[in-house]
C-alpha positions as CSV (number, residue, x, y, z in Angstrom):
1,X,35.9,32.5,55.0
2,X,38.9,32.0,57.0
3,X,41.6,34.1,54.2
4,X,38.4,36.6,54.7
5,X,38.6,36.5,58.8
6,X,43.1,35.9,58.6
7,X,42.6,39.7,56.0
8,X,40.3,41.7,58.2
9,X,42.5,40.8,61.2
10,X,45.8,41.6,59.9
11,X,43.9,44.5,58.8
12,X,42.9,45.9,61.8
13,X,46.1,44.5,64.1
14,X,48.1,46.5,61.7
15,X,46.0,49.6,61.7
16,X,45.6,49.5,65.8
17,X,49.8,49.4,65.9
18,X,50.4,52.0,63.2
19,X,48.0,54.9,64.4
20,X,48.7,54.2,68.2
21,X,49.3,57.8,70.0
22,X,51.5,58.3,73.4
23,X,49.1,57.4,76.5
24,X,48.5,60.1,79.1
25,X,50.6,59.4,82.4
26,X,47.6,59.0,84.4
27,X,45.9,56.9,81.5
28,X,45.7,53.1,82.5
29,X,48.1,50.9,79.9
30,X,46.1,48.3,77.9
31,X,48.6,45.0,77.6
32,X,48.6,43.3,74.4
33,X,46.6,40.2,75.6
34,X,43.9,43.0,75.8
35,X,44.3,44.3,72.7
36,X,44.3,41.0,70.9
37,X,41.3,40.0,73.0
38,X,39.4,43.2,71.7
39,X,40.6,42.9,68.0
40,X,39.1,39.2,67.7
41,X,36.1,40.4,69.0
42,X,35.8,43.1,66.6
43,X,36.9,40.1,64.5
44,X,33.8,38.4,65.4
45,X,31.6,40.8,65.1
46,X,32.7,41.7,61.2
47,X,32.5,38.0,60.2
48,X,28.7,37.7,62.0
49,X,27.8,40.5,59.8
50,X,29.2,38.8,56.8
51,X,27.2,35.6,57.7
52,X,23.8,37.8,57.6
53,X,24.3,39.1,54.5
54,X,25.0,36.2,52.6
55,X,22.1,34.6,54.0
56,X,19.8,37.2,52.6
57,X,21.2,37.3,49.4
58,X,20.6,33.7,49.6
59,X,17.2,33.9,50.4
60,X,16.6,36.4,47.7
61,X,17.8,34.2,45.3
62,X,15.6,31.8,46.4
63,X,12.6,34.2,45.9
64,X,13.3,35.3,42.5
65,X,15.2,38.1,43.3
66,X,18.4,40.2,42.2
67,X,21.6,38.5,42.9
68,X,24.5,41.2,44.8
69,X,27.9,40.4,44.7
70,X,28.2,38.5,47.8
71,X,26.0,36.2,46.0
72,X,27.0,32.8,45.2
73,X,24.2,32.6,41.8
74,X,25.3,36.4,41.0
75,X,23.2,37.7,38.0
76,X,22.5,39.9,35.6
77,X,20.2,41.6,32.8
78,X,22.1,39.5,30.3
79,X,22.8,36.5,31.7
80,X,19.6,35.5,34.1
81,X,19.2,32.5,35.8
82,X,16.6,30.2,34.6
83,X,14.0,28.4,37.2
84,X,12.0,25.3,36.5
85,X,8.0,25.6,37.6
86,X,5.1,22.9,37.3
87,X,1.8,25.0,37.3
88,X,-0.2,22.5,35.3
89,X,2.2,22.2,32.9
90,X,6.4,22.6,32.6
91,X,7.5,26.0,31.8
92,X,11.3,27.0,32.5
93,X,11.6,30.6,32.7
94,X,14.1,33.4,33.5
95,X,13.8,35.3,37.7
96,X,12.9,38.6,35.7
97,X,10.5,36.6,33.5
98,X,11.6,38.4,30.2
99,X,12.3,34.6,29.3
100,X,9.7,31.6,29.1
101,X,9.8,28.8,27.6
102,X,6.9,25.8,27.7
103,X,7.3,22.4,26.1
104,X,4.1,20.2,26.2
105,X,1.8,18.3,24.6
106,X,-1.8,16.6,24.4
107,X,-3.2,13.5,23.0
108,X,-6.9,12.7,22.9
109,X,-8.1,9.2,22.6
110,X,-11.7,8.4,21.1
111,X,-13.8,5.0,21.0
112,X,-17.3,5.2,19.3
113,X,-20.4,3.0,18.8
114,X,-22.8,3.5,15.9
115,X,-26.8,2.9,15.9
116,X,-28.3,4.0,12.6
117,X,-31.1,3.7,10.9
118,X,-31.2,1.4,7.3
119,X,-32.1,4.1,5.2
120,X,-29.3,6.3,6.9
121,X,-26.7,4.3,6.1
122,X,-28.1,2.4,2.8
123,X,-30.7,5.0,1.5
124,X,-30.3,7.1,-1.7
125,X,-27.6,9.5,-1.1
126,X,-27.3,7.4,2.8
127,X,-23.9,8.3,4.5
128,X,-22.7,4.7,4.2
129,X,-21.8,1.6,6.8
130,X,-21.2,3.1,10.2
131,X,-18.7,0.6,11.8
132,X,-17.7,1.1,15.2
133,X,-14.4,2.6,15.7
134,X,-11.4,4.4,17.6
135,X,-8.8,6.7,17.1
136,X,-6.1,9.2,18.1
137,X,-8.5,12.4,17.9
138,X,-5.1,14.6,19.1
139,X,-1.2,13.6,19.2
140,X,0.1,17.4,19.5
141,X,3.6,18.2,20.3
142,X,4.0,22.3,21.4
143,X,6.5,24.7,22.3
144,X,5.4,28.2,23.2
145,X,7.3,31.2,25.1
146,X,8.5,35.2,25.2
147,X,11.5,36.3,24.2
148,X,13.4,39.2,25.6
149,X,9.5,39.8,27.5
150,X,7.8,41.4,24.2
151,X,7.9,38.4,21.3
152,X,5.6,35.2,22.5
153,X,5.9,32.6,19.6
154,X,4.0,29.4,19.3
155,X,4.7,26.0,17.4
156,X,2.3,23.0,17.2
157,X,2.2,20.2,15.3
158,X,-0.2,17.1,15.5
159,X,0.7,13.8,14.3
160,X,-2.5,12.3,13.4
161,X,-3.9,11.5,10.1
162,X,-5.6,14.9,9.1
163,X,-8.7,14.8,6.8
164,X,-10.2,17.5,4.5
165,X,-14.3,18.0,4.5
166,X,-14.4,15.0,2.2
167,X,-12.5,12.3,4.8
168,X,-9.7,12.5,2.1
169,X,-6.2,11.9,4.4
170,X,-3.5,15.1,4.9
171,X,-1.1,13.6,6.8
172,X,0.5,15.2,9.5
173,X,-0.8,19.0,9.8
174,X,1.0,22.6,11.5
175,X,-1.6,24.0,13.8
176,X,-0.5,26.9,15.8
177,X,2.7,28.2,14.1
178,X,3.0,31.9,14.7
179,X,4.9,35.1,16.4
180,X,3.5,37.8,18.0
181,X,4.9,41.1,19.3
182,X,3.2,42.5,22.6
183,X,3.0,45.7,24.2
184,X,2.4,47.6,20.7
185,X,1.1,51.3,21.0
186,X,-2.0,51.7,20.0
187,X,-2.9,48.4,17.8
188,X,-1.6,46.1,21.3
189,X,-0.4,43.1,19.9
190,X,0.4,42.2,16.3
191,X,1.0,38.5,15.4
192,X,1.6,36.8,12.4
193,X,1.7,32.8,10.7
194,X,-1.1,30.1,11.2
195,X,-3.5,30.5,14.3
196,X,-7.3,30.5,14.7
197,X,-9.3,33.2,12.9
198,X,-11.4,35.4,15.1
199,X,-14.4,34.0,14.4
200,X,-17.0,32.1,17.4
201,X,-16.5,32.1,21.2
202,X,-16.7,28.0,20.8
203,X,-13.5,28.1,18.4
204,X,-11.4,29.7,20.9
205,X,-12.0,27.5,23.9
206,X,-9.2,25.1,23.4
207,X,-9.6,21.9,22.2
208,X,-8.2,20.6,26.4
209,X,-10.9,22.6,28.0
210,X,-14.4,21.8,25.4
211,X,-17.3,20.6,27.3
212,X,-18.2,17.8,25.0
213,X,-16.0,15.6,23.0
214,X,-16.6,18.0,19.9
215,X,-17.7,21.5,18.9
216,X,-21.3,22.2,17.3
217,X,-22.5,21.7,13.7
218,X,-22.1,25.0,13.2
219,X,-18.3,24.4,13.7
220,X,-17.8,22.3,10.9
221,X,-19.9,23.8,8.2
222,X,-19.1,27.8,9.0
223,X,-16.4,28.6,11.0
224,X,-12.8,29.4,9.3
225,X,-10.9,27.8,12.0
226,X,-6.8,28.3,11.3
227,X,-5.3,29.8,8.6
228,X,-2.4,32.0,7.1
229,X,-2.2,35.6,7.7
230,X,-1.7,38.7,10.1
231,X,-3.9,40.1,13.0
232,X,-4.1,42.8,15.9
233,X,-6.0,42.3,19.4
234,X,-5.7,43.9,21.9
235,X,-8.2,44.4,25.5
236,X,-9.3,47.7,26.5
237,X,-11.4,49.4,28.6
238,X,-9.8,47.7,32.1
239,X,-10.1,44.1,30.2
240,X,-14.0,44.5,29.9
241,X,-13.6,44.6,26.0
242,X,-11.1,42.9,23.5
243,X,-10.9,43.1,19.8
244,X,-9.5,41.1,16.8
245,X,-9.1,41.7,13.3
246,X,-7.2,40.0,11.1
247,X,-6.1,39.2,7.6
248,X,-6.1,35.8,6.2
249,X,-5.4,33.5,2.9
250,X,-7.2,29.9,3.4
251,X,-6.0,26.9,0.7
252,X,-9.0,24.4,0.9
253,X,-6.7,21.8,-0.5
254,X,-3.2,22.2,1.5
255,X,-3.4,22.9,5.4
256,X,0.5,22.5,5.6
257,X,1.4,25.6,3.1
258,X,-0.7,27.9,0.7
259,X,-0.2,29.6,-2.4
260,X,-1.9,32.7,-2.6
261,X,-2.6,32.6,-7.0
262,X,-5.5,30.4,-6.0
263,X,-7.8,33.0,-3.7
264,X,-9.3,32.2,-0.7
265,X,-8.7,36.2,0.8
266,X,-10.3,36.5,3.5
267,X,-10.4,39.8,6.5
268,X,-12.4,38.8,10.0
269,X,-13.0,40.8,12.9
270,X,-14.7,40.1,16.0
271,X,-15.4,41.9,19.4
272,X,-16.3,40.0,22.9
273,X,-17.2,42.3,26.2
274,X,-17.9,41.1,29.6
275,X,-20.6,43.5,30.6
276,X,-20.6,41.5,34.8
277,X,-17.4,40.1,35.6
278,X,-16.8,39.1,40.0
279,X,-15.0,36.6,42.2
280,X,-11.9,35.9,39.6
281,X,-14.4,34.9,36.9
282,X,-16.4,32.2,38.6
283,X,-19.5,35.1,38.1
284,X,-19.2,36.5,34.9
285,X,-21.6,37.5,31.4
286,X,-19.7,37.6,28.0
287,X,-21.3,38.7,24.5
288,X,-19.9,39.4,21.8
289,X,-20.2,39.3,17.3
290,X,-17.9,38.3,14.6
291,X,-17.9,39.4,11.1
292,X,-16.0,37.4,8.0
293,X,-16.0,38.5,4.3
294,X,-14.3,36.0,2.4
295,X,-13.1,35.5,-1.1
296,X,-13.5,32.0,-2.3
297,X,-11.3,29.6,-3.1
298,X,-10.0,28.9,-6.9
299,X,-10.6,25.3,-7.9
300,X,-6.9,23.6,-8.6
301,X,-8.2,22.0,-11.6
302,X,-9.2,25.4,-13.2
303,X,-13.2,25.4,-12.8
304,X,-14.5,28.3,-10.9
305,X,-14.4,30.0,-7.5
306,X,-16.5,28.0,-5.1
307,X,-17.0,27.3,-1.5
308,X,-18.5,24.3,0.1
309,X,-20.9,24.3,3.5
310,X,-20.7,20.4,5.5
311,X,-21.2,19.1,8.8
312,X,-20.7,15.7,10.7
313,X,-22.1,14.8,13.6
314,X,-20.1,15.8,17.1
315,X,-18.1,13.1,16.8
316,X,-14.8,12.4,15.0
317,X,-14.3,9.1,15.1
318,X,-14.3,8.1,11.5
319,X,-17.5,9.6,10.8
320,X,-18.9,10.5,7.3
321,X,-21.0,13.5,6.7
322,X,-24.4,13.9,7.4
323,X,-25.1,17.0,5.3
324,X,-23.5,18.7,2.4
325,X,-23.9,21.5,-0.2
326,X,-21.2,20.4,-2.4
327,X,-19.2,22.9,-3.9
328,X,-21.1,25.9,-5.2
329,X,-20.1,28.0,-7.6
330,X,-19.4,31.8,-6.1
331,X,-17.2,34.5,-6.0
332,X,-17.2,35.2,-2.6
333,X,-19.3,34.8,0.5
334,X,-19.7,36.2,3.5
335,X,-20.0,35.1,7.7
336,X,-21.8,36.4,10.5
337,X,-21.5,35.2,14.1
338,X,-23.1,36.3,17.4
339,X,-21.9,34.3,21.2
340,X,-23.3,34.6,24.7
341,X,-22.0,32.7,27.5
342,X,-22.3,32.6,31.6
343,X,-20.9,31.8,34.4
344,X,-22.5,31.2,38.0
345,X,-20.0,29.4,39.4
346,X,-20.7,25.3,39.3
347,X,-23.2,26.8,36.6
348,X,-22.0,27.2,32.6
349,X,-24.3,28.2,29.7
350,X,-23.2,28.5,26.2
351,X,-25.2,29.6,22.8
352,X,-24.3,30.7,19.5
353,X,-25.7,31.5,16.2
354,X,-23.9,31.6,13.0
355,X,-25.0,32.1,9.1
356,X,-23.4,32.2,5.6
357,X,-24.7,34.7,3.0
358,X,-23.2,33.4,-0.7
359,X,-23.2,35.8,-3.5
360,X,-24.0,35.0,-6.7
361,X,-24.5,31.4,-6.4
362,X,-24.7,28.8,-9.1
363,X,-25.2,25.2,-7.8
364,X,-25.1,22.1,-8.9
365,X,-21.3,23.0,-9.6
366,X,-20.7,20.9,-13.2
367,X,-23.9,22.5,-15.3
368,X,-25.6,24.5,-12.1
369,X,-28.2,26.6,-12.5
370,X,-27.9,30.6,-11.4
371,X,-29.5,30.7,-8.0
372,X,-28.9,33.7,-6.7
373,X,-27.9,34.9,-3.0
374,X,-27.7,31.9,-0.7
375,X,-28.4,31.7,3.0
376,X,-27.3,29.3,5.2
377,X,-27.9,29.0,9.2
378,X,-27.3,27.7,12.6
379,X,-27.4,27.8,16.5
380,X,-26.8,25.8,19.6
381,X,-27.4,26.4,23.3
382,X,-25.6,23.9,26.0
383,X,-25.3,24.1,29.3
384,X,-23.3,21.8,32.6
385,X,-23.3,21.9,35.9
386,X,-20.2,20.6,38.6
387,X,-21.9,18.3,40.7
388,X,-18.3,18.8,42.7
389,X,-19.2,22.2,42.9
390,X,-15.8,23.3,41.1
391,X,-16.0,26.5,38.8
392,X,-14.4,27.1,35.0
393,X,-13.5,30.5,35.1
394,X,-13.5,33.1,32.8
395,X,-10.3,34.4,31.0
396,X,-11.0,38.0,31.0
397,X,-8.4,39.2,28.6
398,X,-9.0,36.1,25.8
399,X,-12.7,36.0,26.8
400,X,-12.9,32.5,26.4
401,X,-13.1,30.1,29.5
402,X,-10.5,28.9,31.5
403,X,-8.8,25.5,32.2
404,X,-10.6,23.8,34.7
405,X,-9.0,22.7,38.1
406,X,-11.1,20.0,40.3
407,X,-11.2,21.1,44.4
408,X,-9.9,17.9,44.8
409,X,-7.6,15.9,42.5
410,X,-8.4,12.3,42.1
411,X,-6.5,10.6,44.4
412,X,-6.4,6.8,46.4
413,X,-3.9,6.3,49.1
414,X,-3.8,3.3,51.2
415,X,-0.9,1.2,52.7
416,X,0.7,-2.0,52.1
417,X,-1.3,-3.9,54.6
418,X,-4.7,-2.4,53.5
419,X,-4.0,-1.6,49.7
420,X,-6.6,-4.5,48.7
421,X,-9.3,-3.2,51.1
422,X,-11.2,0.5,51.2
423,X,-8.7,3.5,51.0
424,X,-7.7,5.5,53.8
425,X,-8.4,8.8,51.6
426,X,-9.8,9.1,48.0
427,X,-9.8,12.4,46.2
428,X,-13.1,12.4,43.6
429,X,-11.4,14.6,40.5
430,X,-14.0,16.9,39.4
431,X,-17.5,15.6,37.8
432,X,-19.4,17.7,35.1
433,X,-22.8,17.3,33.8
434,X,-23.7,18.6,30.7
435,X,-26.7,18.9,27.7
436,X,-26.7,20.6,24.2
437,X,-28.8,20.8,21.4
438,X,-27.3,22.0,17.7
439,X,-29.4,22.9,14.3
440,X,-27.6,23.2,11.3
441,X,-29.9,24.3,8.0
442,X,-28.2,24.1,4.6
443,X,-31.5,24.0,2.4
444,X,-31.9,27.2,0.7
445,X,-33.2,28.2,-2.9
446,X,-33.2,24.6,-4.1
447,X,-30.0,24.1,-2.9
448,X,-29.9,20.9,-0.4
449,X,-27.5,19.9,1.4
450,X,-29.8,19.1,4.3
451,X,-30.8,19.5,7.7
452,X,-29.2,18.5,11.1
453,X,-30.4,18.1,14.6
454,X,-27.6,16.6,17.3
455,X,-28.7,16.5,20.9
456,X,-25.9,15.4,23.2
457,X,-25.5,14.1,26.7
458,X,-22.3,14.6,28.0
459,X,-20.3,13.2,31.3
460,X,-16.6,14.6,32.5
461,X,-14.6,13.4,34.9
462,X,-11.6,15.3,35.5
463,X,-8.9,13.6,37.5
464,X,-6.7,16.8,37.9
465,X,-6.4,20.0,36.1
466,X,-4.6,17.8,32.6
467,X,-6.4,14.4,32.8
468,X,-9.7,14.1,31.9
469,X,-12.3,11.1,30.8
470,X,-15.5,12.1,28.9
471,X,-18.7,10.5,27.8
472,X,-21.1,11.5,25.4
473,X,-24.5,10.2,23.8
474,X,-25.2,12.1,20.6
475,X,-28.8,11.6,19.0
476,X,-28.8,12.7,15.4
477,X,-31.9,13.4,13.2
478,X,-31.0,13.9,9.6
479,X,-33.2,15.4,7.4
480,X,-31.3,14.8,4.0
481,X,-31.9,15.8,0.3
482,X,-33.3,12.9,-0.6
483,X,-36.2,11.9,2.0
484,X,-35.4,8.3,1.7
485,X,-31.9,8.5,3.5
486,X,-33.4,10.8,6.3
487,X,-34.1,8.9,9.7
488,X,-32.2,8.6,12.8
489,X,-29.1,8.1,14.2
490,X,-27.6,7.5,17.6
491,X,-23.8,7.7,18.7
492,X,-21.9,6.8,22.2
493,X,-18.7,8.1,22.3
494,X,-15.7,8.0,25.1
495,X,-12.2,9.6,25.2
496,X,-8.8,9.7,27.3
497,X,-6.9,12.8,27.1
498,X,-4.6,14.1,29.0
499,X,-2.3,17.1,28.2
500,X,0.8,18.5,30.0
C-alpha cells in the first residue's frame, strides 16, 4: 500500500509541475505548501477508494462470488477455489459449484432377541435354533460428487459380511458404484454401473431414512434391488412426474462382478407422480407402478434356468428364512409393483403391493413336475406419526422421502457446578411412532414355499438429522409347507446408526 500511495503521488506531483500554464496577473499565486497540501489530499482520497474496493471484493469472496483482480483469492473458470460445508454431512465443493465432492459413511448396529415357538424352530422343515444375536447391519464407506457440473458419480462399499438368500457368506460387497451424465436432451440423465433397479417406492428410501429397522417381506422375496446395467430418468411435467427405465444383468451367485454367459437379462421401468404436493413437501400424495420382465438366471453347475422367491422376517440379525420356494425351474418371469404414500406433515402412510408371474414353471427343481404359470403375491400398509411434531418431507424430483431433521437436536447442557443435577437446557431429538403389517403368499399350484404375516411396532428416536436409535417388536406367524413347523414367532430388535 505505501509503493501504491509513494506511485500515485509522484504521479500526480509530476503531472501538476509538467502541465502548469503561466498565471493571469490578477490571478492569486498558489505557494507550494498549498500545492502539496492539495496533492495529499487528492492522495487521500485515491487510497480511500482503494480501501473500498478491496473490501468488497473481499466480501464477495466471502459470499461465493467472482474474484477481480484486486482480489487477494483471484479466480477463475479453471482454477476455482474450493469451500468446505457441513449440511448434514461434509461436502467440499467449488464457488461455481461445477465441482462437489462428498466423503461419508454409515454404520448400523443391530441386537436381537428371539421368542419362537417349538415346532418353529424344531418342526419338520422348522427354520432352526434361533439364538439371540448382534451385528454390524451397515459399515459403508462413500464418495459421491459432479464433475465439471454435468458427470455425478457414486462409489460405495460396505464392509460387512454379505449373505446370499441362503445365509451363505460374500464377503465384502460394491453397492452403489456408478456414473451418470445430467442435463441430457430429451432422455435427462443417463447413468451406468451398479445401483438400485427401479423397482418399489420402499427400495428407494435409503437404507439412513427407513422407518423400521428393515424393509417388508415383499422386499426380500420380489424386488431386484442392485445390479449391473444402464438407465435413463428423468422428471417432467414441473417435477410432478419422473420416470426410469433401465437395463440390467443380475448374477445370483456373485454380487461383486457378473458374467453375462449365465443370463439373468433383465429391463424395468417404473413411473411415480405426485398428483398434491404444498408447504416444501410436508403435504404431499405420491403414486406410482413398476414393471420388471426378467430373464432368469443359468444355474453355474449346468442345470436349467431358474429363479428362486424367499423372505425372512424384518430383521437381519442372523436370521434364517421363514418361507421359501426353492429354485424353480423357468425361463423367465416376470414383476409387477404398485406404491402409494402420504404426507400430512407429523403424519406418514406407506402401502405397496407387489406379485411375480413365472412362466413355464417346473418345481421341485431335481425331478419337478410341469406346473404351469406361477403366481406369487404380497402387500404391506405402515404408518408413524412424530409425537415431536417434526415432518419427513418429500423429495419431489426422486419421489422418495426425505432425510429427517428433528425441530430440536438432542442436546444437554449444564455447567461444572450443576453437571450432576437437572440440565439448564435439554434438546428432545425427534420421536417417531410407527405400526406395519406385511403378507407375503408363496403357495401357488402345489408349489409351497409358505405364507408370512409380520406385524411390527416400531420406536425412533432421532438425536439430530445423522444419529438415530430404533426399536422394533416384530410378531411373525408362519404358515409353512409342512403344518407341523407353522406357529409363531416373536422378535425385539434395537439398532445404533449413525451416518455422516
Amino acid at each position: 500500500m505505501v509503493r501504491v500511495s509513494g506511485a500515485v503521488l509522484g504521479l500526480l506531483v509530476g503531472w501538476s509541475l509538467c502541465s502548469a500554464q503561466p498565471t493571469l496577473p490578477d490571478a492569486p499565486v498558489e505557494t507550494t505548501e498549498e500545492r502539496l497540501a492539495r496533492l495529499e489530499e487528492q492522495n487521500a482520497s485515491l487510497l480511500r477508494m482503494i480501501d473500498t474496493l478491496a473490501q468488497k471484493q473481499e466480501q464477495q469472496a466471502k459470499s461465493g462470488g467472482q474474484s477481480g483482480p484486486l482480489g487477494s483469492a483471484s479466480s477463475s473458470s479453471e482454477n476455482p477455489p474450493f469451500k468446505v460445508t457441513w449440511r448434514d454431512q461434509l461436502s467440499f465443493q467449488t464457488t461455481d459449484r461445477s465441482f462437489r465432492l462428498h466423503v461419508g459413511g454409515r454404520f448400523h448396529f443391530d441386537f436381537a432377541w428371539f421368542s419362537a415357538e417349538d415346532q418353529v424352530e424344531r418342526g419338520p422343515g422348522g427354520v432352526g435354533p434361533l439364538e439371540d444375536a448382534a451385528n454390524f447391519r451397515r459399515a459403508r464407506l462413500r464418495m459421491e460428487g459432479t464433475i465439471y457440473d454435468q458427470i455425478d458419480f457414486v462409489s460405495e462399499y460396505d464392509f460387512t459380511n454379505q449373505r446370499d438368500e441362503r445365509g451363505n457368506f460374500l464377503g465384502s460387497a460394491i453397492f452403489d458404484n456408478y456414473i451418470e451424465i445430467t442435463q441430457l436432451p430429451i432422455i435427462g440423465r443417463f447413468r451406468g454401473g451398479h445401483f438400485r433397479e427401479p423397482f418399489s417406492y420402499e427400495a428407494y428410501v435409503s437404507g439412513n431414512d427407513l422407518m423400521f429397522l428393515e424393509r417388508s417381506l415383499c422386499q426380500d422375496a420380489f424386488v431386484p434391488f442392485r445390479n449391473v446395467g444402464f438407465m435413463a430418468w428423468d422428471s417432467i411435467l414441473h417435477d410432478r412426474v419422473t420416470w426410469w427405465a433401465g437395463w440390467f444383468h443380475a448374477n445370483a451367485s456373485n454380487v461383486n462382478a457378473t458374467n453375462f454367459q449365465d443370463g439373468g437379462y433383465a429391463g424395468t421401468v417404473r413411473v411415480g407422480w405426485c398428483p398434491y404436493y404444498e408447504d416444501e413437501g410436508c403435504r404431499a400424495v405420491h403414486v406410482g407402478a413398476a414393471y420388471s420382465y426378467r430373464k432368469t438366471v443359468r444355474d453355474p453347475g449346468g442345470g436349467l434356468d431358474f429363479v428362486v422367491f424367499a423372505a425372512r422376517p424384518e430383521c437381519r440379525v442372523v436370521t434364517p428364512l421363514f418361507a421359501d420356494t426353492g429354485r424353480i425351474a423357468s425361463p423367465r418371469y416376470q414383476l409387477f409393483e404398485a406404491e402409494f404414500a402420504a404426507v400430512w406433515h407429523r403424519f406418514q402412510v406407506q402401502s405397496e403391493y407387489m406379485c411375480a408371474w413365472v412362466d413355464d414353471a417346473i418345481w421341485p427343481y431335481v425331478g419337478g413336475t410341469p406346473r404351469g404359470d406361477l403366481f406369487f403375491q404380497g402387500f404391506y400398509v405402515q404408518a408413524s406419526c412424530f409425537l415431536t411434531g417434526e415432518c419427513r418431507q418429500y423429495n419431489l424430483v426422486e419421489k422418495r422421502p426425505m432425510r429427517l431433521k428433528p425441530l430440536n437436536n438432542f442436546l444437554v447442557v449444564g455447567n461444572e457446578e450443576t453437571a450432576w443435577a437437572l440440565p439448564q437446557h435439554c434438546g428432545p431429538g425427534a420421536w417417531e411412532i410407527a405400526a406395519r403389517y406385511s403378507h407375503l403368499d408363496l403357495n401357488n399350484r402345489g408349489v409351497r414355499g409358505g405364507i408370512l404375516d409380520d406385524f411390527t411396532l416400531g420406536l425412533n428416536w432421532y438425536l439430530n438429522p445423522n444419529t438415530k436409535v430404533q426399536w422394533n417388536y416384530i410378531l411373525v406367524l408362519r404358515d409353512a409347507p409342512n403344518p407341523l413347523s407353522s406357529g409363531v414367532a416373536q422378535i425385539f430388535a434395537m439398532r445404533l446408526a449413525i451416518d455422516w
